[in-house]
PDB file with one MODEL, atoms N, CA, C and O in Angstrom:
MODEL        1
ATOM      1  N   UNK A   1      27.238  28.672 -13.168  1.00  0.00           N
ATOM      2  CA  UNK A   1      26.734  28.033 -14.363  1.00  0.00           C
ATOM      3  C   UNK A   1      27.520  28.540 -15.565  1.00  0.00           C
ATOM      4  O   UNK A   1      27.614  29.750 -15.774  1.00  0.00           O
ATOM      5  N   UNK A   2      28.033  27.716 -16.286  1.00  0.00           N
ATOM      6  CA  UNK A   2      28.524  27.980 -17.367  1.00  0.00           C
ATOM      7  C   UNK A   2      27.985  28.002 -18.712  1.00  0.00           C
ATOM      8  O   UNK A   2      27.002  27.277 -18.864  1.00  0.00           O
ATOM      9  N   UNK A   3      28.388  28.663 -19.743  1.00  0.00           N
ATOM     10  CA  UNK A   3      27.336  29.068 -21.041  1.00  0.00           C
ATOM     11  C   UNK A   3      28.504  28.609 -22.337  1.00  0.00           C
ATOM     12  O   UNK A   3      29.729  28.707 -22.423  1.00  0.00           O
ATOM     13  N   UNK A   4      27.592  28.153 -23.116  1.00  0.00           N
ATOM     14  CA  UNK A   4      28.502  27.248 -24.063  1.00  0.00           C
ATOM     15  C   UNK A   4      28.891  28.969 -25.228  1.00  0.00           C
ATOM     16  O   UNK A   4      28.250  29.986 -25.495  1.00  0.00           O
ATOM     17  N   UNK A   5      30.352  28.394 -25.607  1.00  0.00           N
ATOM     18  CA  UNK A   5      30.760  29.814 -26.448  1.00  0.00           C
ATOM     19  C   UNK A   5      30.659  30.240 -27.705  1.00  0.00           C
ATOM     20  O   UNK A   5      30.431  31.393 -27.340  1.00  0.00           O
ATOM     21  N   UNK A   6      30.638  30.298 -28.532  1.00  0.00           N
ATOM     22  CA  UNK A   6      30.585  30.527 -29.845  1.00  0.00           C
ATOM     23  C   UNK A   6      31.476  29.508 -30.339  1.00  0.00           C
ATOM     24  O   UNK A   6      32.408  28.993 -29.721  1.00  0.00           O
ATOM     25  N   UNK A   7      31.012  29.219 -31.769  1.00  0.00           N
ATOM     26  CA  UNK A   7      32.026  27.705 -32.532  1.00  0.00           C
ATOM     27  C   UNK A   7      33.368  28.893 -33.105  1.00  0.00           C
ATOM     28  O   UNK A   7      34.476  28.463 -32.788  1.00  0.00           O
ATOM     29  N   UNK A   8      33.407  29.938 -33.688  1.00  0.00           N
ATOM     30  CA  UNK A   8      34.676  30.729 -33.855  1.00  0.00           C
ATOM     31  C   UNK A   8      35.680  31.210 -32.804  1.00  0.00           C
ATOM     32  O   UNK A   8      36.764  31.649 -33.187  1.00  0.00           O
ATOM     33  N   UNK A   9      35.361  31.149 -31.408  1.00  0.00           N
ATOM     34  CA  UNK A   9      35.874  31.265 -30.372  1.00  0.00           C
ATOM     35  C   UNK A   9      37.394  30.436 -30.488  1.00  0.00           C
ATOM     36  O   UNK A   9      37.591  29.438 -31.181  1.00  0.00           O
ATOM     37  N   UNK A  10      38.532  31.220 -29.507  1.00  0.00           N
ATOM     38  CA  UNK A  10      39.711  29.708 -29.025  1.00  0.00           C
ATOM     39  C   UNK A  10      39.465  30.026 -27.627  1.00  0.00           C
ATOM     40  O   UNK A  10      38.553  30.804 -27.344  1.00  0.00           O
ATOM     41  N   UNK A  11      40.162  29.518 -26.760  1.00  0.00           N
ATOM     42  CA  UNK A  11      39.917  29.299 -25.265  1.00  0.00           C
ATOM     43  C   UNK A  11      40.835  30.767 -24.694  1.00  0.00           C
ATOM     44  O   UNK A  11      40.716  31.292 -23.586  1.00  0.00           O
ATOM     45  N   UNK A  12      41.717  31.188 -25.783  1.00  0.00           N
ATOM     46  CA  UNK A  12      41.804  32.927 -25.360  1.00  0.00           C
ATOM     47  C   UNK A  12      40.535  33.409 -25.675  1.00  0.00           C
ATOM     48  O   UNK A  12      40.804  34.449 -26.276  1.00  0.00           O
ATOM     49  N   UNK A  13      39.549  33.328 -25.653  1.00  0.00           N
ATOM     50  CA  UNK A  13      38.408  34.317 -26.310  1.00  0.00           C
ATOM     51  C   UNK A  13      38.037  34.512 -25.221  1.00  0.00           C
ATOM     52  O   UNK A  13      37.979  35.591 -24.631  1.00  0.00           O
ATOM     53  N   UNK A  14      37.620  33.000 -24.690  1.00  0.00           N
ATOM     54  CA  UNK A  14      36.273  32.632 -23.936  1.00  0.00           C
ATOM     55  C   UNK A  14      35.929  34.113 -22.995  1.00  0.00           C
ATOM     56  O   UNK A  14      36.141  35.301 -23.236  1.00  0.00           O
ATOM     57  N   UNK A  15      35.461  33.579 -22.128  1.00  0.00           N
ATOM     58  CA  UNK A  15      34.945  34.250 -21.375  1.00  0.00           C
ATOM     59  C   UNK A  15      34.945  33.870 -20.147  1.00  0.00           C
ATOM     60  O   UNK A  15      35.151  32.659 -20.066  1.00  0.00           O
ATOM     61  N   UNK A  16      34.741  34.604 -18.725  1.00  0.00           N
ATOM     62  CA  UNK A  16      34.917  33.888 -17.283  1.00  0.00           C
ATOM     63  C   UNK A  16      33.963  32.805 -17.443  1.00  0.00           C
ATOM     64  O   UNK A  16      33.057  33.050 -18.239  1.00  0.00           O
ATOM     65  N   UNK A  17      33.943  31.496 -16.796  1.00  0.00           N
ATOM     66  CA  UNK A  17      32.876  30.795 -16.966  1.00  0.00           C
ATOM     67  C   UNK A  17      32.143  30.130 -18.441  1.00  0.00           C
ATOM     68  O   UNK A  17      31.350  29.199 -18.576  1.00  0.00           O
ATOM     69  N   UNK A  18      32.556  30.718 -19.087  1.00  0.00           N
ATOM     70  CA  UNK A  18      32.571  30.055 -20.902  1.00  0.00           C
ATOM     71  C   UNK A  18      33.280  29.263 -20.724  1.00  0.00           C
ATOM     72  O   UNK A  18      34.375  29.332 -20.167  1.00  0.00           O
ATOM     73  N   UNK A  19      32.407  27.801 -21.475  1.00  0.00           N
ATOM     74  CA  UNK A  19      33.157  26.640 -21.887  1.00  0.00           C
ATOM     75  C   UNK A  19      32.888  26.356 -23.261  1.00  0.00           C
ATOM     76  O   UNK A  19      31.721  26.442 -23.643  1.00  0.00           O
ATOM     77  N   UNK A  20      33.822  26.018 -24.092  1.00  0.00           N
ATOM     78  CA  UNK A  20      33.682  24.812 -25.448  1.00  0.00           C
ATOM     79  C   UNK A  20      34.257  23.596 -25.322  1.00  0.00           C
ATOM     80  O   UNK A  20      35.121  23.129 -24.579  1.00  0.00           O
ATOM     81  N   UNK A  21      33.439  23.089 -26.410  1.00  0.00           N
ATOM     82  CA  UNK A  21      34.113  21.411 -26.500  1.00  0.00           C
ATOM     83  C   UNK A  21      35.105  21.612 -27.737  1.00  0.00           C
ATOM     84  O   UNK A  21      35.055  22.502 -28.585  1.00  0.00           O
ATOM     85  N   UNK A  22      36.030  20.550 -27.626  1.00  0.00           N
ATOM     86  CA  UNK A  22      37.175  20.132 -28.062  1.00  0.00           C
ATOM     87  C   UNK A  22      37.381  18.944 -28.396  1.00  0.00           C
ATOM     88  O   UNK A  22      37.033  18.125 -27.545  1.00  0.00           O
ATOM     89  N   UNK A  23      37.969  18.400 -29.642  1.00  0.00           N
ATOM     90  CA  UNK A  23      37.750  17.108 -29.684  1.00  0.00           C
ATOM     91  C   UNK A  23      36.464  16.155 -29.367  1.00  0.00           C
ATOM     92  O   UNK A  23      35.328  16.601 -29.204  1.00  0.00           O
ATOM     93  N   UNK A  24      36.859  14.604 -29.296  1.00  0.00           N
ATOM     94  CA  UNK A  24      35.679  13.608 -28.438  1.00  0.00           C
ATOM     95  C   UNK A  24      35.405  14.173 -27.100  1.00  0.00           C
ATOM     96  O   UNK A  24      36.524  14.340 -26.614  1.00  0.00           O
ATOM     97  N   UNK A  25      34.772  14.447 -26.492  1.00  0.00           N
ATOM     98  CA  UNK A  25      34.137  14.173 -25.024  1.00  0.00           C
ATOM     99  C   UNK A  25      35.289  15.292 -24.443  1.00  0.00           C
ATOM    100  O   UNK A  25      36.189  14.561 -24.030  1.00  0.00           O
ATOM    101  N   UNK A  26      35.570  16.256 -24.284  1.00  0.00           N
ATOM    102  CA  UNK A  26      36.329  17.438 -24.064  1.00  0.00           C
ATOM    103  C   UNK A  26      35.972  18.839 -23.774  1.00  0.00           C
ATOM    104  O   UNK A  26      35.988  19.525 -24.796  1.00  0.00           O
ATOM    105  N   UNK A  27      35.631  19.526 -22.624  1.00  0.00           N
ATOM    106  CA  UNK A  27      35.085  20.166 -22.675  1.00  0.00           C
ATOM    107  C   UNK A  27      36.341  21.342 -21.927  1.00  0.00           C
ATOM    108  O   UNK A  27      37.073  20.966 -21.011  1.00  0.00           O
ATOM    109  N   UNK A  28      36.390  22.437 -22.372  1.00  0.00           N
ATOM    110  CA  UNK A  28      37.010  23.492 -21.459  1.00  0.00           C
ATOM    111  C   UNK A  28      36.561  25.002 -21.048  1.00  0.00           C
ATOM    112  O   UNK A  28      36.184  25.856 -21.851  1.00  0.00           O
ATOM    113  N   UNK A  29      36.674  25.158 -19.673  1.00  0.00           N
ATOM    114  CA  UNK A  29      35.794  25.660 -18.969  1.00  0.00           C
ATOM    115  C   UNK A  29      37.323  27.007 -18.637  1.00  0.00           C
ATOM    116  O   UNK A  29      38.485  26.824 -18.273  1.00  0.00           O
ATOM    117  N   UNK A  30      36.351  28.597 -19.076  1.00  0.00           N
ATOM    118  CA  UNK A  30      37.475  29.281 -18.411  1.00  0.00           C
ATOM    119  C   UNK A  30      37.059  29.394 -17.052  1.00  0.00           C
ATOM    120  O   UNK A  30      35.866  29.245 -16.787  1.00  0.00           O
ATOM    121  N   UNK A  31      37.948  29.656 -16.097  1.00  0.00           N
ATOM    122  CA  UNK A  31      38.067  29.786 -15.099  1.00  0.00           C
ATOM    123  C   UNK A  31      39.231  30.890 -14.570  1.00  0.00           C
ATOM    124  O   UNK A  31      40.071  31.238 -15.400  1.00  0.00           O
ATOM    125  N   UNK A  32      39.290  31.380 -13.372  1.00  0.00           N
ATOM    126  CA  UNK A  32      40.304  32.407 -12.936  1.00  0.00           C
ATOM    127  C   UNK A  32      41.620  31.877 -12.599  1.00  0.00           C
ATOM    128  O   UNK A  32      42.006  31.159 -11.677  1.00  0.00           O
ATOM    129  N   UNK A  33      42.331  32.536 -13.801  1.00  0.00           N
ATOM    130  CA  UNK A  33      44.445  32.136 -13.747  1.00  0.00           C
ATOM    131  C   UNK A  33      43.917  31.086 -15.454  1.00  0.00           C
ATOM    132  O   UNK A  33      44.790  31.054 -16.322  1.00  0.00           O
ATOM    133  N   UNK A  34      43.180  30.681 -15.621  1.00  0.00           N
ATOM    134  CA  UNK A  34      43.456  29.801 -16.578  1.00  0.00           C
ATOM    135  C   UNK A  34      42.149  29.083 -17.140  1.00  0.00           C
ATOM    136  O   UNK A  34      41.025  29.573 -17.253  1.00  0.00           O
ATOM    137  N   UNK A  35      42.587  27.774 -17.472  1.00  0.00           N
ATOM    138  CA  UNK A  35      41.152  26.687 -17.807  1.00  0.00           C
ATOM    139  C   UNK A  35      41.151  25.520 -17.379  1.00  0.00           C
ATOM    140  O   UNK A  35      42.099  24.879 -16.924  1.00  0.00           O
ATOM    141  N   UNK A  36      39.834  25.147 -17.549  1.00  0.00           N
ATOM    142  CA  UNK A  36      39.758  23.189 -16.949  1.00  0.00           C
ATOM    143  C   UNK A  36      39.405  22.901 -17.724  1.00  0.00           C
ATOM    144  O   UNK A  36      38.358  23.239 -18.277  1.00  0.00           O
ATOM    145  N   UNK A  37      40.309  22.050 -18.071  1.00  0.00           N
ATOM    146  CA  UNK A  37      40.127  20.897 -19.410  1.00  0.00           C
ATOM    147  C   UNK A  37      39.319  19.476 -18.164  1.00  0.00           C
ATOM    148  O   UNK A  37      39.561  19.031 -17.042  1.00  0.00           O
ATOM    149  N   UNK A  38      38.135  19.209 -19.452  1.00  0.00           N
ATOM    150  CA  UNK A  38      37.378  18.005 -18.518  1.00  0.00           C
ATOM    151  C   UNK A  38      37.633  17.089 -19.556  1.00  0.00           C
ATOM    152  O   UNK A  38      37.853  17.332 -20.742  1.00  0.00           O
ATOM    153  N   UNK A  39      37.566  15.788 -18.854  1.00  0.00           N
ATOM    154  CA  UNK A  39      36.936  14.871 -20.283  1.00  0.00           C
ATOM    155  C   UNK A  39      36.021  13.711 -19.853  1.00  0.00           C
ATOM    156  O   UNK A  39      36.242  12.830 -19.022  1.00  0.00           O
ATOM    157  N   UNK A  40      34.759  13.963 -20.752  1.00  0.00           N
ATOM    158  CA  UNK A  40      33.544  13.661 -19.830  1.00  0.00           C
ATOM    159  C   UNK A  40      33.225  11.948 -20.804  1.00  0.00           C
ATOM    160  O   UNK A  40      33.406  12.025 -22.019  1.00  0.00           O
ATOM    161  N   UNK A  41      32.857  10.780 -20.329  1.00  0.00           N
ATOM    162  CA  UNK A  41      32.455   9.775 -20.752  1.00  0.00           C
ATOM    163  C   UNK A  41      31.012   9.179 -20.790  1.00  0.00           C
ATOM    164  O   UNK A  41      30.550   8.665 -19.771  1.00  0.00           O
ATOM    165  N   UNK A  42      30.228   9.246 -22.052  1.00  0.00           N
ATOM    166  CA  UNK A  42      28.998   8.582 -21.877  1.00  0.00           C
ATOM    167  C   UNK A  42      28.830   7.558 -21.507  1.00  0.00           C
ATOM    168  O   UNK A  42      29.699   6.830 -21.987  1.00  0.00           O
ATOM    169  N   UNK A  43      27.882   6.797 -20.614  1.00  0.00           N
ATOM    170  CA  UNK A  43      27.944   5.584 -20.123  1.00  0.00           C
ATOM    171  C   UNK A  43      26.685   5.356 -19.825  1.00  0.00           C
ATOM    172  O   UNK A  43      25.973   6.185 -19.259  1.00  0.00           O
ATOM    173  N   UNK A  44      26.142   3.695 -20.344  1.00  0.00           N
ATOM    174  CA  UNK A  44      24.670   3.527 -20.045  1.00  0.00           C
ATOM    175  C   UNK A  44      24.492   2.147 -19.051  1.00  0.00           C
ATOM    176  O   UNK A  44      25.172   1.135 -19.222  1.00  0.00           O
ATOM    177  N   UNK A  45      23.852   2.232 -18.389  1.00  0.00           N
ATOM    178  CA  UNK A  45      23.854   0.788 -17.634  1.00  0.00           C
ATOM    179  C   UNK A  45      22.447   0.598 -17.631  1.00  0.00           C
ATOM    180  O   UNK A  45      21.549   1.383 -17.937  1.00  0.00           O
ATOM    181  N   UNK A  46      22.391  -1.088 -17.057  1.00  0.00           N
ATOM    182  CA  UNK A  46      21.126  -1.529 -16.730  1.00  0.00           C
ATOM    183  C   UNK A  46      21.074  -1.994 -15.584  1.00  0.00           C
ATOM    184  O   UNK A  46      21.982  -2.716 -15.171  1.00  0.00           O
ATOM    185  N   UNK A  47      19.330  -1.480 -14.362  1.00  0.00           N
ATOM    186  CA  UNK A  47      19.416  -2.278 -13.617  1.00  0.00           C
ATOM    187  C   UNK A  47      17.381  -2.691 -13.602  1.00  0.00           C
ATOM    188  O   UNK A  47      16.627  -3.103 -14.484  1.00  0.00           O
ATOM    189  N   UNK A  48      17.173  -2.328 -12.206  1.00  0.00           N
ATOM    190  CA  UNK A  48      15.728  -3.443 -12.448  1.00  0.00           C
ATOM    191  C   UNK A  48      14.583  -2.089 -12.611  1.00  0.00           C
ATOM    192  O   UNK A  48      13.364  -2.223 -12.719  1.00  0.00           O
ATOM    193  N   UNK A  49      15.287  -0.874 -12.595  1.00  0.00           N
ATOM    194  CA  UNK A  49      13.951  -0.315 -13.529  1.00  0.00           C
ATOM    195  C   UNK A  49      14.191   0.274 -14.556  1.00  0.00           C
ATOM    196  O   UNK A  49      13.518   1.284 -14.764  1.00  0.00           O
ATOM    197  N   UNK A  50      14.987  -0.033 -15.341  1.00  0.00           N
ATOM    198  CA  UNK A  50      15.428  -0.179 -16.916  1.00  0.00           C
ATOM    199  C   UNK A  50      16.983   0.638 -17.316  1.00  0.00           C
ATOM    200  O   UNK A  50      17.760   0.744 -16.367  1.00  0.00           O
ATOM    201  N   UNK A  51      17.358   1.102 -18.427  1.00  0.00           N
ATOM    202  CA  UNK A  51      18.433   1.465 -18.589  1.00  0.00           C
ATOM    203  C   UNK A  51      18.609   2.709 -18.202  1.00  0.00           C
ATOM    204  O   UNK A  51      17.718   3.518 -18.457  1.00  0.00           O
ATOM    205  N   UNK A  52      19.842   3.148 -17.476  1.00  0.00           N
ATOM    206  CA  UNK A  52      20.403   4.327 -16.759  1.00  0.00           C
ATOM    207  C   UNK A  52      21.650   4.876 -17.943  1.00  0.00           C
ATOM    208  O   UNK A  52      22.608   4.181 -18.279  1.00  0.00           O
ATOM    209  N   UNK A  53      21.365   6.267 -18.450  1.00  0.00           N
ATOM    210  CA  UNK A  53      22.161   6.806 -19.573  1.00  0.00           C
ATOM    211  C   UNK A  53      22.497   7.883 -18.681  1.00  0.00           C
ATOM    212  O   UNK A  53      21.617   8.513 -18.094  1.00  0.00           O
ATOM    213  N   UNK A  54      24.150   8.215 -18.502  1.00  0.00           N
ATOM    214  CA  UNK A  54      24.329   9.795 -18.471  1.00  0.00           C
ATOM    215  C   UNK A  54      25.735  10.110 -18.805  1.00  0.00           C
ATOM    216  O   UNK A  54      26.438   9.328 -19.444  1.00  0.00           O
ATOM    217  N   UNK A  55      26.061  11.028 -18.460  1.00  0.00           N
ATOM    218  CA  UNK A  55      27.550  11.599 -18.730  1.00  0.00           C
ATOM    219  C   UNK A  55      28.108  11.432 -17.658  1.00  0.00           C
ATOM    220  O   UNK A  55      27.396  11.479 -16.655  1.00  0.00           O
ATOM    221  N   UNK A  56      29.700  11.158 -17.489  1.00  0.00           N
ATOM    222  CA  UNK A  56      30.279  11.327 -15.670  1.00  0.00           C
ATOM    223  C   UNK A  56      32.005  11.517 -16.247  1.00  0.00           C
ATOM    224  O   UNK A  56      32.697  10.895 -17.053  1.00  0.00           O
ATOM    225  N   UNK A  57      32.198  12.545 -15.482  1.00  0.00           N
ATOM    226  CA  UNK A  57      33.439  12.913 -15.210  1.00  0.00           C
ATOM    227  C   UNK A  57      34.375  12.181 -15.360  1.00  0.00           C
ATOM    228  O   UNK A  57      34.391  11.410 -14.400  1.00  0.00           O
ATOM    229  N   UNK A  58      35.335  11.942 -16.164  1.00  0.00           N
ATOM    230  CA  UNK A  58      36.510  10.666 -15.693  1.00  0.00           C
ATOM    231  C   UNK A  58      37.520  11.536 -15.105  1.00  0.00           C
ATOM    232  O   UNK A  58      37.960  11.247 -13.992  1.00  0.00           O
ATOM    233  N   UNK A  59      37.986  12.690 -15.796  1.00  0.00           N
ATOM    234  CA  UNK A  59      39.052  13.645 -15.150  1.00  0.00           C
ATOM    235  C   UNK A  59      38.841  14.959 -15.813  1.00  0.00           C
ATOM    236  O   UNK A  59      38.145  15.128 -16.815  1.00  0.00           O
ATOM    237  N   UNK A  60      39.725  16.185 -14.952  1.00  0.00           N
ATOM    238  CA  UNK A  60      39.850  16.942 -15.150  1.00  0.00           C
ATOM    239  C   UNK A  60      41.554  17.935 -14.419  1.00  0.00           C
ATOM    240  O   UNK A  60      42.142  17.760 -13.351  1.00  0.00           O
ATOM    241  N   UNK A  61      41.833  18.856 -15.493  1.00  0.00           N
ATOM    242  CA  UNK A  61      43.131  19.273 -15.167  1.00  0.00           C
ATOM    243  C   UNK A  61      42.919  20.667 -15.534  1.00  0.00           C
ATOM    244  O   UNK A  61      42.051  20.975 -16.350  1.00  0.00           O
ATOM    245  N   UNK A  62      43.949  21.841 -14.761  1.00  0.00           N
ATOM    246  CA  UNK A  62      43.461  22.855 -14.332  1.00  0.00           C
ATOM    247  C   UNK A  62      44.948  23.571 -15.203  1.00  0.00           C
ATOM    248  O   UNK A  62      46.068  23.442 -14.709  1.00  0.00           O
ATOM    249  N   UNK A  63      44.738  24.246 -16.414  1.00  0.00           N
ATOM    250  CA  UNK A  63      46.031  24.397 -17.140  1.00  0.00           C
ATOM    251  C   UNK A  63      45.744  26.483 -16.883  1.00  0.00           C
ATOM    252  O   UNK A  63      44.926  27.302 -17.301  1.00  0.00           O
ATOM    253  N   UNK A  64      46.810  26.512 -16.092  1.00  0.00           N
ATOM    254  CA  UNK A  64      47.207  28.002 -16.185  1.00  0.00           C
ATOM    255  C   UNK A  64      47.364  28.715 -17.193  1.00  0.00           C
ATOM    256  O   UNK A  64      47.788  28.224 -18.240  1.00  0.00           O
ATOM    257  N   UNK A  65      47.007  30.207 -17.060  1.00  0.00           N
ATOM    258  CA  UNK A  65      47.153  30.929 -18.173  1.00  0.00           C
ATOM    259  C   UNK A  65      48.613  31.186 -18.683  1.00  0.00           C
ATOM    260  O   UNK A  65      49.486  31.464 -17.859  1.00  0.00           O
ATOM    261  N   UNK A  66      48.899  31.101 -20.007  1.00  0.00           N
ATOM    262  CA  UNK A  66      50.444  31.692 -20.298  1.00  0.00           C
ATOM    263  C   UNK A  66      50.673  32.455 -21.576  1.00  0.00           C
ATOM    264  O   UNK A  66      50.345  31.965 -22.657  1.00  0.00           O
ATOM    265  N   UNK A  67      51.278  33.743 -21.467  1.00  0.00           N
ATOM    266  CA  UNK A  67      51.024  34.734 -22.336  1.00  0.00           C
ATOM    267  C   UNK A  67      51.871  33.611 -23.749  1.00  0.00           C
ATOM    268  O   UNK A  67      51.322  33.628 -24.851  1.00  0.00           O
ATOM    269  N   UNK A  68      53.335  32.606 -23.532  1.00  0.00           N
ATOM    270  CA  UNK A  68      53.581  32.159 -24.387  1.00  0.00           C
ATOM    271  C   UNK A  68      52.762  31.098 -25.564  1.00  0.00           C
ATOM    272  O   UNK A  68      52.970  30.719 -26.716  1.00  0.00           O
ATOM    273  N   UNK A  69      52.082  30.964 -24.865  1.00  0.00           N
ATOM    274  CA  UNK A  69      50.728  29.677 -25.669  1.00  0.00           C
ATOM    275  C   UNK A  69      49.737  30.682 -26.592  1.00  0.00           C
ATOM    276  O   UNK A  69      49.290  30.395 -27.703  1.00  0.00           O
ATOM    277  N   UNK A  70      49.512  31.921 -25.856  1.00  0.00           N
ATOM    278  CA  UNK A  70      48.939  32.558 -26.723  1.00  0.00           C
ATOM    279  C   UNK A  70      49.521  32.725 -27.747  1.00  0.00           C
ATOM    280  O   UNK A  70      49.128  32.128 -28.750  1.00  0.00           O
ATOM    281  N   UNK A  71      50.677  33.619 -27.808  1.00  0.00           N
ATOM    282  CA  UNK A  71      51.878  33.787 -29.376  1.00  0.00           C
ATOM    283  C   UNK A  71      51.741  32.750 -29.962  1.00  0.00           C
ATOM    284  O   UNK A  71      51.241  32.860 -31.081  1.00  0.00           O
ATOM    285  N   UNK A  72      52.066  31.498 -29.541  1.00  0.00           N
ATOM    286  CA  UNK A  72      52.163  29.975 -30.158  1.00  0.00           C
ATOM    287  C   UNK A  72      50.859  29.944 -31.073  1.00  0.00           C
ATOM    288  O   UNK A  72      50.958  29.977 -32.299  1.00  0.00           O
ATOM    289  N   UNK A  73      49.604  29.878 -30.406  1.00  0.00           N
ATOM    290  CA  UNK A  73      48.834  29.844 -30.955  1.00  0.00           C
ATOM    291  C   UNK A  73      48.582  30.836 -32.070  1.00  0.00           C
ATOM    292  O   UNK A  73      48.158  30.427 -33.151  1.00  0.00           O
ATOM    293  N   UNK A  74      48.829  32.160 -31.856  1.00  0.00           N
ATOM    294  CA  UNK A  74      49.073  33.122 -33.153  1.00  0.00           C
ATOM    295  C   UNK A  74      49.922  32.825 -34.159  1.00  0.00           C
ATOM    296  O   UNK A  74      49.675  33.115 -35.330  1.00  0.00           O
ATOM    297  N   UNK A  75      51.009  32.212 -33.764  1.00  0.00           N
ATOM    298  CA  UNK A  75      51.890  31.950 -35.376  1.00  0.00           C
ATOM    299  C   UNK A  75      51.253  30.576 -36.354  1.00  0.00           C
ATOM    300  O   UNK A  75      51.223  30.238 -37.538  1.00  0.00           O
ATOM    301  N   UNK A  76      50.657  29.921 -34.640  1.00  0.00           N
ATOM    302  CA  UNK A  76      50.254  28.330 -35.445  1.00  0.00           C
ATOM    303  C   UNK A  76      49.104  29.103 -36.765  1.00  0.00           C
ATOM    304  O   UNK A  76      48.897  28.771 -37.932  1.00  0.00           O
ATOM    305  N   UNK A  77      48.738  29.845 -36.208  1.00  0.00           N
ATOM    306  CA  UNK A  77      47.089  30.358 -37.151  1.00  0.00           C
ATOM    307  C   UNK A  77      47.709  31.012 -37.960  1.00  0.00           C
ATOM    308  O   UNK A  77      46.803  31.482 -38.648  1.00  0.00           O
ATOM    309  N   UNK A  78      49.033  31.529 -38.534  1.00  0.00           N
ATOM    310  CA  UNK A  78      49.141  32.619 -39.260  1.00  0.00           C
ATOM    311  C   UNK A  78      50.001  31.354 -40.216  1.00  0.00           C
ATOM    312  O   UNK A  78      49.598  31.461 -41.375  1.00  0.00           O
ATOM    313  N   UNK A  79      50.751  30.528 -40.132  1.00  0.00           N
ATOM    314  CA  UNK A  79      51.314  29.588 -40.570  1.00  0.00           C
ATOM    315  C   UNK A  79      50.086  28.936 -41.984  1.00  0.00           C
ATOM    316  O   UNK A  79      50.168  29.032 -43.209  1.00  0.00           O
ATOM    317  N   UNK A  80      48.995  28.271 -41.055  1.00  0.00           N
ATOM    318  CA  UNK A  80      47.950  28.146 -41.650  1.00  0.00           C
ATOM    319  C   UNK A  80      47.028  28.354 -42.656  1.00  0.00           C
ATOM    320  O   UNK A  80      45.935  27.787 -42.619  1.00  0.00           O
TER     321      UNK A  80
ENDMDL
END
């Protein structure tokens, strides 16, 4: 089970199993070596015992850890 992270957090923060959202419908989940970027779509349908609302998976991609993205991300923030 995963636990949503703090809004000051970046996805170096997180934690094993900590996820935040990102953008629309974006969620990223740490995981071991790296993270899973999801991106989840609301969708409501109708059938004969009334309207069906939920969230469902469209994809997800499994982006490895890399000490260079971190730096990147440090100059992007110091730039800033």
């Amino acid at each position: 089970m995963s636990t949503e992270a703090p809004i000051n957090k970046t996805i170096f923060d997180l934690d094993l199993h900590e996820e935040c959202h990102i953008q629309n419908n974006w969620v990223v989940l740490r995981v071991p070596g790296g993270w899973l970027y999801t991106h989840w779509e609301y969708r409501q349908q109708e059938n004969n015992t009334g309207r069906i609302e939920q969230w469902t998976d469209k994809h997800s991609t499994f982006i490895p850890y890399s000490e260079q993205a971190k730096i990147d991300q440090m100059e992007h923030l110091l730039k800033t």
